[in-house]
SEDREN-333710 format. One line per field, with one value per residue (C-alpha): residue number from 0; y, x, z. Coordinates in steps of 0.1 Angstrom, whole numbers, padded with zeros to 4 digits. Each point is the difference from the previous one (the first is absolute). Layout:
N
num: [NUM; ...]
yy: [Y; ...]
xx: [X; ...]
zz: [Z; ...]
//
This chain:
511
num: [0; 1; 2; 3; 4; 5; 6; 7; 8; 9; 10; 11; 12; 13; 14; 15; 16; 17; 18; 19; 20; 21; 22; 23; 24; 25; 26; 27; 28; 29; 30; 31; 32; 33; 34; 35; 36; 37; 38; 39; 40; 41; 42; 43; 44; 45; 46; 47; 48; 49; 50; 51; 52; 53; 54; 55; 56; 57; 58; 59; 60; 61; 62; 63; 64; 65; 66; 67; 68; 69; 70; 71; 72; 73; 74; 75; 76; 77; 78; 79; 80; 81; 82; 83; 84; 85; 86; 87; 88; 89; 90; 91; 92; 93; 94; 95; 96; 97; 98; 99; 100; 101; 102; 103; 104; 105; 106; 107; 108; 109; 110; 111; 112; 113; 114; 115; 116; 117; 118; 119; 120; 121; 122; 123; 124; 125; 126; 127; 128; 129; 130; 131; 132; 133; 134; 135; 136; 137; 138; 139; 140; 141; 142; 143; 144; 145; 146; 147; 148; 149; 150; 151; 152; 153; 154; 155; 156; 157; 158; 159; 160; 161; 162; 163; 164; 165; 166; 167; 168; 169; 170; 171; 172; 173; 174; 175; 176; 177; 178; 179; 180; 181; 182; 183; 184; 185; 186; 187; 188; 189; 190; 191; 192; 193; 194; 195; 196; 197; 198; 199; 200; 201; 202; 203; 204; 205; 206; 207; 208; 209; 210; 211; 212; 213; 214; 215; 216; 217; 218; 219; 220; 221; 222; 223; 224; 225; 226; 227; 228; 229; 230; 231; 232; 233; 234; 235; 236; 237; 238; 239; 240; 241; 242; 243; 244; 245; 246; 247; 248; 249; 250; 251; 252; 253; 254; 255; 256; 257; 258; 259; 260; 261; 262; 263; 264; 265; 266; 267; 268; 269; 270; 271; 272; 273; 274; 275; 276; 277; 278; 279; 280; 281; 282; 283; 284; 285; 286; 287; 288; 289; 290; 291; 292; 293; 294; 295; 296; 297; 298; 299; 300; 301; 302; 303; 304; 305; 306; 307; 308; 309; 310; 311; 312; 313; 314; 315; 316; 317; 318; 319; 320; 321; 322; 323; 324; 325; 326; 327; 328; 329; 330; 331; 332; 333; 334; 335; 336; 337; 338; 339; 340; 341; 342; 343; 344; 345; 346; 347; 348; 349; 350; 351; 352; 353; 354; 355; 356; 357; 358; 359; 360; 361; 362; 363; 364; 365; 366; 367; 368; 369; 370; 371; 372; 373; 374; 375; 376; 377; 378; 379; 380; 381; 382; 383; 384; 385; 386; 387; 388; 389; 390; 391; 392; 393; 394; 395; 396; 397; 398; 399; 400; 401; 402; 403; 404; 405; 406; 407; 408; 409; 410; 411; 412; 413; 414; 415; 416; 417; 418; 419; 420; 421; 422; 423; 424; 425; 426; 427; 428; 429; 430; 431; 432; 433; 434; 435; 436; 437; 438; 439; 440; 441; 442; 443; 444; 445; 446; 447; 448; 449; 450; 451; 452; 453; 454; 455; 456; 457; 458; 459; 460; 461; 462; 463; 464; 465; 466; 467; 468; 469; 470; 471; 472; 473; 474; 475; 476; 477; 478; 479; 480; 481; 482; 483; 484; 485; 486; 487; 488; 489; 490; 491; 492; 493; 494; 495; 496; 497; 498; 499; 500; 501; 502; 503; 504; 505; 506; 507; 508; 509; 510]
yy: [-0152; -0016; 0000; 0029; -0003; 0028; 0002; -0026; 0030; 0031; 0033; 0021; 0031; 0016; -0006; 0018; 0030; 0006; 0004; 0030; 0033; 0003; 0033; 0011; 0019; 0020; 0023; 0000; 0000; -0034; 0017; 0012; -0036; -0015; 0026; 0004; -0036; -0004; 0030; -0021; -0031; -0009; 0020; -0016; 0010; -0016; -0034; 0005; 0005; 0015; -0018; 0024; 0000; 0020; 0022; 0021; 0016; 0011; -0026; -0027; 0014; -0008; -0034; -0008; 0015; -0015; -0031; 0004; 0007; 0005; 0029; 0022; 0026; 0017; 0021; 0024; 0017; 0025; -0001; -0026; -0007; 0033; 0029; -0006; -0045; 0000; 0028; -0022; -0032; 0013; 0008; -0031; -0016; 0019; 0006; -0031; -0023; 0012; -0006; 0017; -0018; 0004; 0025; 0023; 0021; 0022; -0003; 0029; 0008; 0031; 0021; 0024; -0025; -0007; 0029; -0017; 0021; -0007; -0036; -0003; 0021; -0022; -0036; -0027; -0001; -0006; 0019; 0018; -0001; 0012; -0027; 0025; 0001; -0036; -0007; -0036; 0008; 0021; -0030; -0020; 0022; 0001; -0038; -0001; 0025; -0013; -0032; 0007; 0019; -0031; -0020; 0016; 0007; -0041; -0005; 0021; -0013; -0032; 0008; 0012; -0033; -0018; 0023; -0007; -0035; -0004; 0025; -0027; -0028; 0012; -0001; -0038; -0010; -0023; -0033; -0008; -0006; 0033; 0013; -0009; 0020; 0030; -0001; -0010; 0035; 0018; -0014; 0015; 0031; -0004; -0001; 0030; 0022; -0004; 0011; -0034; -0027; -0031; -0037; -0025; -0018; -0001; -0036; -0013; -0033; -0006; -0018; -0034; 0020; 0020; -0012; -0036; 0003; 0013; -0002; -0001; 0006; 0028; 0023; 0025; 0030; 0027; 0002; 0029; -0010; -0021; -0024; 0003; -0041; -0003; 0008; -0031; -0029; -0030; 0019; 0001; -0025; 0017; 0036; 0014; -0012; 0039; 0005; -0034; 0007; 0033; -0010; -0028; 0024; 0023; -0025; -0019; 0035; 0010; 0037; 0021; 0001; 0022; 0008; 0031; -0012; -0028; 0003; -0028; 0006; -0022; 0004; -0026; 0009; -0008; -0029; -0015; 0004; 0014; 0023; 0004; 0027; -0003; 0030; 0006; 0036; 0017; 0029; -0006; 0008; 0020; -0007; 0019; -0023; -0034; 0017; 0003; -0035; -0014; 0017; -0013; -0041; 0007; 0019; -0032; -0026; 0014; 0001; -0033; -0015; 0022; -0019; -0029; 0000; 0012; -0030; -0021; 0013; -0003; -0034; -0011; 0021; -0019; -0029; 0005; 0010; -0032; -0021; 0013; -0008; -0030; -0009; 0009; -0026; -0025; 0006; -0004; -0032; 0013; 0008; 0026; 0006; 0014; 0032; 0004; -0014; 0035; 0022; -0004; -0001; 0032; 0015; -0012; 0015; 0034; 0003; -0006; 0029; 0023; 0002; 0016; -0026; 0010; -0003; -0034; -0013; 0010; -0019; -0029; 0007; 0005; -0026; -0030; 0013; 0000; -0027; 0013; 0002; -0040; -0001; 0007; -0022; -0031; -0035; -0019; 0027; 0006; -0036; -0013; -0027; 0010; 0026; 0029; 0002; 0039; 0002; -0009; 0020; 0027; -0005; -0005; 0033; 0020; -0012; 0032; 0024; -0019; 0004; 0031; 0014; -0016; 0017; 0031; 0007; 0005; 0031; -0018; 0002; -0037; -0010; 0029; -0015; -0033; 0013; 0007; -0030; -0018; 0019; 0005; -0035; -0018; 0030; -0005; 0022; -0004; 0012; -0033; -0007; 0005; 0016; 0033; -0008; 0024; 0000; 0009; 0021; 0007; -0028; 0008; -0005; -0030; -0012; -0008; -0017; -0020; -0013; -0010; -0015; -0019; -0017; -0011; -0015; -0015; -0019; -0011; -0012; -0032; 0013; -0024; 0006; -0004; -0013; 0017; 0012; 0000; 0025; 0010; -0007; 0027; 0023; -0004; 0009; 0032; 0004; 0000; 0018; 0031; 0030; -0015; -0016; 0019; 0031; -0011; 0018; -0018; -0031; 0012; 0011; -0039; -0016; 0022; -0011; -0038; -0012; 0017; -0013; -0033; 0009; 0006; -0027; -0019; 0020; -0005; -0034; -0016; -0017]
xx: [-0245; 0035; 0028; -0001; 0039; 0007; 0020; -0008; -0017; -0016; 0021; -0014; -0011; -0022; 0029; 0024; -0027; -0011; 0038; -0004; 0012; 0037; -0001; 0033; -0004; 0030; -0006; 0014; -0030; -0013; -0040; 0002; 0005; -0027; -0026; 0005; -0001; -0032; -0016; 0010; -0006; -0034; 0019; -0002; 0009; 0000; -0016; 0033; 0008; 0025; 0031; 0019; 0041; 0012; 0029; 0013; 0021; 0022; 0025; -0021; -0021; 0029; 0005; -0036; 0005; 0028; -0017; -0030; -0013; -0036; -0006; -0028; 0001; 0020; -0013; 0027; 0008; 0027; 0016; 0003; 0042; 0008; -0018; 0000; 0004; -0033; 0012; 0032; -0019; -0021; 0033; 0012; -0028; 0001; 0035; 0017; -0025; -0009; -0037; -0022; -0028; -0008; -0025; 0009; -0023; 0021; -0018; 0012; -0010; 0023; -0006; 0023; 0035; -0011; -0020; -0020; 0005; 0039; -0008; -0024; 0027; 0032; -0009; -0015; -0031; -0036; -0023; 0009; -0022; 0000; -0009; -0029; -0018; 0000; -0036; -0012; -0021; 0035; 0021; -0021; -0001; 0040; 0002; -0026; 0021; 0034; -0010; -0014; 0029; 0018; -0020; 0002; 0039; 0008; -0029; 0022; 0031; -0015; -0013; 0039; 0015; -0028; 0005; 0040; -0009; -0022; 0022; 0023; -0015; -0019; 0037; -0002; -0032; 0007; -0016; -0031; 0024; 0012; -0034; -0012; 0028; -0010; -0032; 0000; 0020; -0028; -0027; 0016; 0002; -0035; -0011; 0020; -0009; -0030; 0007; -0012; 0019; -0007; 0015; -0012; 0008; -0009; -0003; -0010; -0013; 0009; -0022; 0004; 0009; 0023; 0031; -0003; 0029; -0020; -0038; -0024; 0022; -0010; 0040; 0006; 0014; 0009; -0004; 0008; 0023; -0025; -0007; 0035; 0008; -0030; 0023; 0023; -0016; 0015; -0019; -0035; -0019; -0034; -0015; -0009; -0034; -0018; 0018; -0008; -0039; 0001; 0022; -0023; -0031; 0014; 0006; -0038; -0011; 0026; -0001; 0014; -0013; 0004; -0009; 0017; 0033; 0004; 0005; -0004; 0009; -0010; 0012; -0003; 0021; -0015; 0023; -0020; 0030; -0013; 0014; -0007; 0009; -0007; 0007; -0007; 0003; 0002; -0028; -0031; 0006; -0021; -0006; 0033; 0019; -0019; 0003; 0036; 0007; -0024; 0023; 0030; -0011; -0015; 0035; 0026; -0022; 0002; 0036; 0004; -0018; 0026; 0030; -0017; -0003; 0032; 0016; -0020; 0016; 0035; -0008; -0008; 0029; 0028; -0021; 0008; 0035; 0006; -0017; 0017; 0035; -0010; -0011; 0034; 0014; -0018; 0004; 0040; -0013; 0006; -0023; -0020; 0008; 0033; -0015; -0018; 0032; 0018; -0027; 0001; 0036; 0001; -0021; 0019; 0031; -0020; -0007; 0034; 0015; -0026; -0024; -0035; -0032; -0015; 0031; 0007; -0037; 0010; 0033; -0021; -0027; 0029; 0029; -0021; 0007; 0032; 0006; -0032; 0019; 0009; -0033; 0018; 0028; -0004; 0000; 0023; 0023; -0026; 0000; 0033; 0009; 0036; 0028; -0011; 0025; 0012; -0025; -0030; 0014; -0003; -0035; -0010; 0015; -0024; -0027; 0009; -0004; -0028; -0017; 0010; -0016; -0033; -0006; 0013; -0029; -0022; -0002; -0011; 0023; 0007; 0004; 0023; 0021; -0004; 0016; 0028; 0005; -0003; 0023; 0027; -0003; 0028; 0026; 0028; 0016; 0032; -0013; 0003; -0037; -0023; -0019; 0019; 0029; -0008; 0022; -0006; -0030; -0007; -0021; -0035; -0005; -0025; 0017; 0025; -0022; -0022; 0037; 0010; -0032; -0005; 0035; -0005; -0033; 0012; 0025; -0028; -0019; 0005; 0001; 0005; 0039; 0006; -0009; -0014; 0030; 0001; -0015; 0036; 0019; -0024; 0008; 0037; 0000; -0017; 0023; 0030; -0014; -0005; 0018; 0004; -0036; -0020; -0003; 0020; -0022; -0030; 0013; 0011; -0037; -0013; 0026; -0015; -0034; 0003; -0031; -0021; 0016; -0010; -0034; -0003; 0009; -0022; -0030; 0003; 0018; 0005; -0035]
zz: [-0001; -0008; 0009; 0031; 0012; 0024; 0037; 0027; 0029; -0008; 0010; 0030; -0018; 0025; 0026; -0025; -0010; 0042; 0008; 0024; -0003; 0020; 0019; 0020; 0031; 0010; 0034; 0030; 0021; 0004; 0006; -0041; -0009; 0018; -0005; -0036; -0006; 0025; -0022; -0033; 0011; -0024; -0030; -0033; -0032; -0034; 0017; 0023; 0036; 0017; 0017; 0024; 0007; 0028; 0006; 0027; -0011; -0036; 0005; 0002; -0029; -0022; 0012; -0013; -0029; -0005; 0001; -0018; -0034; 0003; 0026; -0017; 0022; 0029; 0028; 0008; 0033; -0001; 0034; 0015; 0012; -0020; -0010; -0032; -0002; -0019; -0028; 0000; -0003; -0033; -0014; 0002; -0013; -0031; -0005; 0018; -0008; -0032; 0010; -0018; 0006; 0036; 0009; 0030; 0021; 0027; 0034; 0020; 0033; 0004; -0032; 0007; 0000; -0039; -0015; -0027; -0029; 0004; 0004; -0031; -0020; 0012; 0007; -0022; 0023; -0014; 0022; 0040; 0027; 0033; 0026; 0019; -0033; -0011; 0015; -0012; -0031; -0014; 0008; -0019; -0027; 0003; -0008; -0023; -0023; 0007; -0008; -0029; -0010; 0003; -0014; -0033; 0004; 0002; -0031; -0022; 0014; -0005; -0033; -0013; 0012; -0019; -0033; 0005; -0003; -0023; -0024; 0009; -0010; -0033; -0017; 0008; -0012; -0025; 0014; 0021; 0027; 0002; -0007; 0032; 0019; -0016; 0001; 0040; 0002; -0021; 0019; 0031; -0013; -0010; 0040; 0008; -0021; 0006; 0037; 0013; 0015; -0016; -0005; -0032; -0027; -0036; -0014; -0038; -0018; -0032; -0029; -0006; -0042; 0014; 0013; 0009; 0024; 0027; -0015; 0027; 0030; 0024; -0001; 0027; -0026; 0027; 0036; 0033; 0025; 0022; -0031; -0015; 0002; -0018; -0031; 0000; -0010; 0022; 0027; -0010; 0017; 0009; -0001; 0033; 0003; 0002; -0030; -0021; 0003; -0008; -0033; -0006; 0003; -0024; -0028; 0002; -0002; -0025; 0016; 0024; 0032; 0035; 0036; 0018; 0007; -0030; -0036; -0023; -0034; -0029; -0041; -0024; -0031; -0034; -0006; 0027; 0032; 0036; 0020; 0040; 0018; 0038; 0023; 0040; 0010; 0034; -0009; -0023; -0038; -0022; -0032; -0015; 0016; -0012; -0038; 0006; 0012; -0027; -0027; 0016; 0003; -0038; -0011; 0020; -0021; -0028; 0000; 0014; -0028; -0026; 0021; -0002; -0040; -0003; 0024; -0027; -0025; 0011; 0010; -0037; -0011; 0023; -0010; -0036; 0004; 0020; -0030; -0025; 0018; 0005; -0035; -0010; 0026; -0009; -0035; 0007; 0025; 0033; 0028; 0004; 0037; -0014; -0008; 0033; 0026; -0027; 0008; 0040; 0000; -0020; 0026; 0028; -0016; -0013; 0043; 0010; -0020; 0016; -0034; 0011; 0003; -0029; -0023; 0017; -0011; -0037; 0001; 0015; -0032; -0028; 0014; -0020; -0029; -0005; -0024; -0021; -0032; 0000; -0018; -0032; 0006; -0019; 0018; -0016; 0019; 0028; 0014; -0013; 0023; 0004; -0002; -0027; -0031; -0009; -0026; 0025; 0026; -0021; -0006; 0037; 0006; -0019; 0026; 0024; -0036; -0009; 0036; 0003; -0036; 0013; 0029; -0008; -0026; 0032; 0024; 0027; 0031; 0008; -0036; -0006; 0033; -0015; -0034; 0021; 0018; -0030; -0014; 0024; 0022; -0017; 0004; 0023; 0029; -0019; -0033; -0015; -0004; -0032; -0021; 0009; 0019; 0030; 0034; 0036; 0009; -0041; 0002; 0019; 0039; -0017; -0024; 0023; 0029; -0029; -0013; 0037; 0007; -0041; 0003; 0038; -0010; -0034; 0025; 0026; -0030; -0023; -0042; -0028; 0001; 0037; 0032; 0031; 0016; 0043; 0017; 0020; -0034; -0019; 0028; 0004; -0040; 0002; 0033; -0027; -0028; 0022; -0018; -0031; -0015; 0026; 0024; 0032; 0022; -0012; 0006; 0035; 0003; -0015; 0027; 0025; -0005; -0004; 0023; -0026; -0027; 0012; 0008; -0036; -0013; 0030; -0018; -0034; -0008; -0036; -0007]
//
């Protein structure tokens, strides 16, 4: 198998899924704790013990549960320092606490201080009981349903926050980076509702014919919470070693395979990828539950392989863009690294003024091509070796027209931004500019950065009428130009953000 890159030590899922049951004692009488937890002491539920917390009385009640998150259920005296502290204490819990969660049984040993069909009718309790009649076989059946209670109370709870996220995160799934986010929150939501608790991962391996960016390589696509650093790819090193053969298993077999408690779900897509889905679970799982999980692994692959063409496709397209611009520059003889060091400054300008990611990537896309229309500038003007006479000026102008008449034919999102860079990157702040002579915020948040950005590159860079000006020298002119050639607040925002300025010149350097 190649390339299997996953975390350095295997997560302790047993240890997570045995976590015992917290149960909060709160009487008075030190003999109810220790017989009830003597009576319950071989209890299990759910593959899970029980872990006991005392309390004597309703002020120390609060202080635990204050203090802690995970108390399943409360066993509730009612007088104890007052008549009524345990009434008082379910009160708080609900209405103080805002706990909702907790189950409480009212253990009463004097019925008549809390008659229980004023109880039942005024507090937030879950079932009454008085203390003569709680032999060890009702007890048992006590826990039994108020943990179950809970149980299901923190799946659904669980279940929302997973829905939330995933809801989330489906608005952002617009690269196989993102895809992985939301479909780790999915696959948690999987687990709950199927009223199991469960940690996994779901990983692919992409044909060689596919994507050659990451053919053959085994990719963690979603994960729970115990395999969660499984999703950034610095980090993985090697799979937990249970987990490797059962993963290897699955994909000499090329099918799914089980035992009670494990779930290992194999889908090869007819492009040829394959899709793992491995799964431990606290309970067995019937064969509903393997169907569901097989749909999910066959559903994430699918649309991982959709991202994946798509990433493809945007690749050849910036690809294009960034050939085309630099056809243009060569064909007016300068380098081609031009239209790149404009396209990463654009974007470092589009983030500064707060521009969303997406809408930076497209200025990144369209900033190259910007001088697009010099293909229909002749090159006795083109590559005149000195100062331009009126006549020729005249004729280099058209180039923004020109560019912009070209792109504008398409629908297409970043050549219609591209039309307007082209269009619009020689206007000035002060109006002064050409083709249309437009002033202040007239001109388009990117025609304004690609102007900033062409002219501070055009000085950084050696033409065939000028030298390569100094780095400080360039900057000091854009400094004074501010307000009058270009938008004074993206030159503030340029000044700003000089260490990357450098770095992109460090990067992409004339050949």
């Amino acid at each position: 198998m190649t390339d299997l890159v996953f975390a350095d030590e295997a997560p302790d899922i047993t240890a997570k899924l045995l976590d015992p049951w917290v149960v909060m004692i709160v009487d008075d009488d030190p003999a109810v704790h220790e017989v009830t937890q003597l009576v319950m002491a071989d209890f299990e539920f759910a593959g899970r013990r029980l872990h006991f917390l005392d309390a004597y009385s309703g002020l120390e009640a609060r202080e635990l549960l204050a203090s802690r998150q995970d108390i399943a259920l409360v066993l509730l005296d009612v007088v104890m320092e007052s008549e009524h502290a345990g009434l008082d204490l379910a009160r708080h819990i609900r209405e103080e606490l805002d706990n909702h969660h907790v189950r409480i049984v009212l253990r009463t040993g004097q019925p008549g201080q809390a008659p229980e069909e004023h109880v039942i009718k005024s507090y937030d309790i879950n079932d009454y009981k008085e203390k003569t009649e709680l032999t060890k076989r009702k007890l048992i059946t006590v826990f039994y349903s108020a943990l179950r209670s809970y149980r299901d109370i923190m799946i659904i709870e669980a279940s929302r926050l997973a829905l939330r996220r995933a809801i989330d995160a489906i608005t952002k799934v617009y690269d196989s980076q993102n895809l992985r986010r939301f479909a780790s929150a999915v696959l948690e939501q999987v687990a709950h509702l199927l009223g199991l608790e469960a940690q996994g991962l779901c990983a692919t391996r992409v044909a060689a014919y596919a994507a050659s960016h990451v053919e053959g390589r085994l990719k963690v696509l979603a994960a729970t919470a115990e395999y969660s650093r499984l999703l950034v790819d610095e980090e993985l090193q090697t799979l937990p070693e249970e987990v490797r053969i059962a993963l290897e298993l699955a994909l000499e077999r090329q099918q799914s395979h089980f035992d009670e408690r494990h779930f290992v779900g194999y889908y090869r897509s007819s492009t040829g990828n394959e899709s793992l889905l491995y799964m431990v679970f606290s309970e067995p799982v019937d064969a509903a539950a393997r169907e569901l999980l097989e749909i999910f692994c066959a559903n994430v692959a699918i649309t991982y392989e959709s991202l994946l063409l798509r990433e493809e496709i945007q690749d050849t397209q910036r690809s294009t863009v960034f050939i085309l611009g630099e056809a243009v520059e060569k064909r007016s003889k300068e380098t081609g690294a031009h239209v790149r060091r404009v396209a990463e400054l654009a974007a470092l300008l589009g983030e500064a003024v707060g521009m969303k990611a997406s809408d930076v990537e497209f200025l990144r896309q369209a900033a190259p091509l910007h001088d697009v229309g010099k293909i229909g500038i002749p090159d006795r003007v083109l590559n005149k070796p000195a100062k331009l006479d009126e006549e020729e000026w005249a004729v280099m102008q058209t180039h923004a027209r020109i560019g912009y008449e070209l792109l504008n034919k398409s629908d297409k999102r970043i050549l219609q931004l591209g039309a307007t860079i082209a269009h619009e990157h020689h206007e000035r702040w002060d109006g002064q500019g050409y083709p249309r002579g437009l002033a202040g915020e007239q001109i388009h948040i990117v025609g304004r950065i690609t102007a900033l950005c062409d002219v501070l590159d055009a000085l950084l860079s050696e033409r065939c009428y000028k030298q390569r000006w100094d780095f400080d020298a360039a900057l000091d002119f854009v400094k004074g130009e501010a307000g009058t050639r270009f938008d004074p607040n993206l030159v503030r925002l340029l000044l700003e953000r000089l260490p990357e300025v450098r770095s992109i010149y460090e990067r992409y350097p004339d050949a």
